[in-house]
DSSP file (Angstrom, degrees, kcal/mol; ACC not computed):
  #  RESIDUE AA STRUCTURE BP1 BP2  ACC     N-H-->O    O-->H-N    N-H-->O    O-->H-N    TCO  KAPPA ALPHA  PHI   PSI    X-CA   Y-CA   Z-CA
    1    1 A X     >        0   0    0      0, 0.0     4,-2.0     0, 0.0     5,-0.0   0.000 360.0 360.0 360.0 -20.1  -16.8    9.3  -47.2
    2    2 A X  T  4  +     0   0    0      2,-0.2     5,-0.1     1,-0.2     0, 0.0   0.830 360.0  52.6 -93.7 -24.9  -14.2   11.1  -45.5
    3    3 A X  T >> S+     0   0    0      2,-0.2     4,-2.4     1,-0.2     3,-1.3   0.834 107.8  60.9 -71.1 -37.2  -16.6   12.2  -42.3
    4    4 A X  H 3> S+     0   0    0      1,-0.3     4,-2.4     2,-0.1     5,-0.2   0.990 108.7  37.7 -50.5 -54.1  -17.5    8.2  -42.1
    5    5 A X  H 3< S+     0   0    0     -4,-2.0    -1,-0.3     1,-0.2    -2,-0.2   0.219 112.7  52.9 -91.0  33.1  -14.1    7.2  -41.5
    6    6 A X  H <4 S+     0   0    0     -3,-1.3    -1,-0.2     2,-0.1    -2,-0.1   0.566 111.8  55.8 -93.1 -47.6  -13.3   10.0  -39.3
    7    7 A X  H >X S+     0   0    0     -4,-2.4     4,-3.1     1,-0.2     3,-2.1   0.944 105.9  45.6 -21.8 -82.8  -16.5    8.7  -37.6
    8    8 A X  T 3< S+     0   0    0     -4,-2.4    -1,-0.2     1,-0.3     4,-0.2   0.463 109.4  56.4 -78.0  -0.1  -15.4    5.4  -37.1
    9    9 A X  T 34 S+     0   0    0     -5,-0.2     4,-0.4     2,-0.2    -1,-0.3   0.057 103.8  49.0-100.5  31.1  -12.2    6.4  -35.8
   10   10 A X  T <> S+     0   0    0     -3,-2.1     4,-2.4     2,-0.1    -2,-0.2   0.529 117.6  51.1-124.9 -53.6  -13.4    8.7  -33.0
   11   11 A X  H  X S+     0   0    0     -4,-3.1     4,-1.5     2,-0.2    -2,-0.2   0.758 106.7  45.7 -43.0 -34.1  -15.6    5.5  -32.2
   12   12 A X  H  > S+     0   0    0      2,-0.2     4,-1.3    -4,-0.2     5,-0.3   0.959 115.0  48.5-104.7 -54.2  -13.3    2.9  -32.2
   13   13 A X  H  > S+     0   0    0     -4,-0.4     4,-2.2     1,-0.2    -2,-0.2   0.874 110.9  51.7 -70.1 -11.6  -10.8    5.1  -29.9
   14   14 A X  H >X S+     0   0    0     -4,-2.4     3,-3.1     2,-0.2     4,-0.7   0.947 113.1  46.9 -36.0 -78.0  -13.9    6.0  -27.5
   15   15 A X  H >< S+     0   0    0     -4,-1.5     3,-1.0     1,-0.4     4,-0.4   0.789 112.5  50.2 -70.2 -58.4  -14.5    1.9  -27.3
   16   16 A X  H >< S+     0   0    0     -4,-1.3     3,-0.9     1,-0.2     4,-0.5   0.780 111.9  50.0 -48.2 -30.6  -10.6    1.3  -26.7
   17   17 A X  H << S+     0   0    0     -3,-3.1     3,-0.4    -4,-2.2    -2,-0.3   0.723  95.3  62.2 -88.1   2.7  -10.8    3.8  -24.0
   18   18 A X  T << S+     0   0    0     -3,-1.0    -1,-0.2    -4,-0.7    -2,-0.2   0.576  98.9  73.7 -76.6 -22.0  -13.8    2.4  -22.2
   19   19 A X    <   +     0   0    0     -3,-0.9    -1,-0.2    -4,-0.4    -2,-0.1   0.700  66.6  97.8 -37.9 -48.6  -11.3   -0.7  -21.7
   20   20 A X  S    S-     0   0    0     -4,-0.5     2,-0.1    -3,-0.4     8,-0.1  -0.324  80.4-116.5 -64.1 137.8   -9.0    0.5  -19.4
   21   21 A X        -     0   0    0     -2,-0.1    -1,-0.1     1,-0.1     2,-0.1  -0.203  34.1-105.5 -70.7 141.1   -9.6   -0.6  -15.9
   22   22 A X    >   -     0   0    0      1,-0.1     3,-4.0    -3,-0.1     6,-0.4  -0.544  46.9 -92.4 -88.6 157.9  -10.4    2.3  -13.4
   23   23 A X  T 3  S+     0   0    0      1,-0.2    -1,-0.1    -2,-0.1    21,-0.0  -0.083 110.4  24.6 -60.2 120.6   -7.3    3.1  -11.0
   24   24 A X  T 3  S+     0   0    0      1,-0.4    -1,-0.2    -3,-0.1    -2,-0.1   0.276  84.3 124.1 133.2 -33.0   -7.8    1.1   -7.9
   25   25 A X  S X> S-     0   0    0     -3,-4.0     4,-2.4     1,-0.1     3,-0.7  -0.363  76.3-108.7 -69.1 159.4   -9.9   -1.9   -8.8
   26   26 A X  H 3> S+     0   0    0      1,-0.3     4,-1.5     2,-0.2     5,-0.1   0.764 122.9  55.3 -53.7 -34.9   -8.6   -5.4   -8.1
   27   27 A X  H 3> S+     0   0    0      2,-0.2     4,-1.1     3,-0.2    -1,-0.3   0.877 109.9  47.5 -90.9 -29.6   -8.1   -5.8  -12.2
   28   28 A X  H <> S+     0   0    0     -3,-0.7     4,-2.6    -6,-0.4     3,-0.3   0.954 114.9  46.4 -68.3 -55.8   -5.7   -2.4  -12.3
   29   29 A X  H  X S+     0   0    0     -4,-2.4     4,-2.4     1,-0.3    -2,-0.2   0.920 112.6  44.0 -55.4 -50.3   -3.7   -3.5   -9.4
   30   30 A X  H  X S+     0   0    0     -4,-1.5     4,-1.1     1,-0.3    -1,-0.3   0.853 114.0  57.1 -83.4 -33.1   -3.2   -6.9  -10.6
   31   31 A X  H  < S+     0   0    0     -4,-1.1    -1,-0.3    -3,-0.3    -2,-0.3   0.785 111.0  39.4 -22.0 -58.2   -2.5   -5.1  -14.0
   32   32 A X  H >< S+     0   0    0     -4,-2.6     3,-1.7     1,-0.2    -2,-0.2   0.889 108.0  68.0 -78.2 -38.5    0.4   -2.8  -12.5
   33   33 A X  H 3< S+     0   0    0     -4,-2.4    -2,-0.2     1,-0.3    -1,-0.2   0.861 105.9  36.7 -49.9 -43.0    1.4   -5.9  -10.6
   34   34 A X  T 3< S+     0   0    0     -4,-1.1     2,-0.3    -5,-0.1    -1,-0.3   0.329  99.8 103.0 -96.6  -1.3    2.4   -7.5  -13.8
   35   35 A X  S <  S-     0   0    0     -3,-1.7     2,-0.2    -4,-0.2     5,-0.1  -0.585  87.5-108.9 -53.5 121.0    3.7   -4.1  -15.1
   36   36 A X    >>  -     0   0    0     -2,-0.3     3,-1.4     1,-0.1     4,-1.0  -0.454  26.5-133.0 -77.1 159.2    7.5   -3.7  -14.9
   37   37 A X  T 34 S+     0   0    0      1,-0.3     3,-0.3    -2,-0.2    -1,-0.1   0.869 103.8  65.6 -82.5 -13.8    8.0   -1.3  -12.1
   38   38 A X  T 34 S+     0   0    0      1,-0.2    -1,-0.3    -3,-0.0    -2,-0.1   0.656  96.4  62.6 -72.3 -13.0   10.6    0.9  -14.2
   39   39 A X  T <4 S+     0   0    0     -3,-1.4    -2,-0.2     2,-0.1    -1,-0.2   0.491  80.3 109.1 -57.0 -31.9    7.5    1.5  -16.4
   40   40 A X     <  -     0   0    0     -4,-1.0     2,-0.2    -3,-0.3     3,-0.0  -0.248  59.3-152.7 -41.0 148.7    5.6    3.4  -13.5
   41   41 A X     >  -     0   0    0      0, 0.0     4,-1.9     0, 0.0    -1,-0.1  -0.454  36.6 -96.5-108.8-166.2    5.3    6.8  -14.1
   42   42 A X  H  > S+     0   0    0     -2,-0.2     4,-2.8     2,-0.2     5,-0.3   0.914 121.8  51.2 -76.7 -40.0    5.0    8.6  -10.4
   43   43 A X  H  > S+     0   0    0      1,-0.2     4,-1.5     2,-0.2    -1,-0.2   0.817 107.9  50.4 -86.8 -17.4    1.6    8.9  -10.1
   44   44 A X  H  > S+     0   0    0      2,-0.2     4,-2.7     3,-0.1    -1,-0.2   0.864 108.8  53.0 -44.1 -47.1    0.9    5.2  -10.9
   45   45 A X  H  X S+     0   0    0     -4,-1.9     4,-3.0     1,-0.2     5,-0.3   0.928 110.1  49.6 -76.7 -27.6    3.3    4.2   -8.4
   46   46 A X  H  X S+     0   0    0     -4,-2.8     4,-3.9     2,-0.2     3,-0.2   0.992 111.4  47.7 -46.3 -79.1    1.3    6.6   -5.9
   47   47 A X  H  X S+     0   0    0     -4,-1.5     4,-1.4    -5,-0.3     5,-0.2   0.885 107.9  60.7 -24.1 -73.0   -2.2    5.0   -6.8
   48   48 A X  H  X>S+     0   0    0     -4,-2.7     5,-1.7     1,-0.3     4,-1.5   0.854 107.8  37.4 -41.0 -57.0   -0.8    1.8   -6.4
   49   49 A X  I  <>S+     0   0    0     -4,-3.0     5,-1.5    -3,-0.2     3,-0.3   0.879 112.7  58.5 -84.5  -9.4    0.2    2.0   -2.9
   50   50 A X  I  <5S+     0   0    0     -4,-3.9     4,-0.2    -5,-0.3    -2,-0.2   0.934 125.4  14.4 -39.4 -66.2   -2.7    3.9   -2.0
   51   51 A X  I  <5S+     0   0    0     -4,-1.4    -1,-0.2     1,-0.2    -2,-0.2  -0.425 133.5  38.0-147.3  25.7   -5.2    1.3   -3.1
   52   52 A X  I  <5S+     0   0    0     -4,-1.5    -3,-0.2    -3,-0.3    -1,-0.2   0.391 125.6  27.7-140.6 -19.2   -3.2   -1.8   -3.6
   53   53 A X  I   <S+     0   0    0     -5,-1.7    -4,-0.2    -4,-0.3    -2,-0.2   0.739 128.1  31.4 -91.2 -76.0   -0.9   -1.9   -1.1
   54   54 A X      <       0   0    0     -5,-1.5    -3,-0.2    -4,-0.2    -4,-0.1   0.653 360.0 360.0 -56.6 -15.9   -2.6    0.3    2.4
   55   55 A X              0   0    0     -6,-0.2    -1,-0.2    -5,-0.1    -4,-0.1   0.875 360.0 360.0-103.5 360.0   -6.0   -0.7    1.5
């Protein structure tokens, strides 16, 4: 019993991470847009003007 629910918690975070938008698409940007910007870490705020801001 104990390998099921080990199971179905290696599944469910797989399926939560499949969520996340990849960096750069129109739904990430508008995603960090609504992000407060003291929440950025550095390399978010990088991404972000690459490919939401220059492109």
């Amino acid at each position: 019993m104990k390998s099921a629910a080990s199971i179905l918690v290696l599944l469910s975070l797989l399926t939560l991470g499949a969520c996340a938008p990849e960096i750069g698409s129109e739904r990430w940007c508008k995603q960090m847009a609504e992000k407060p910007k003291g929440d950025w870490t550095a390399n978010e705020a990088l991404a972000y003007a690459e490919h939401c801001v220059l492109d």
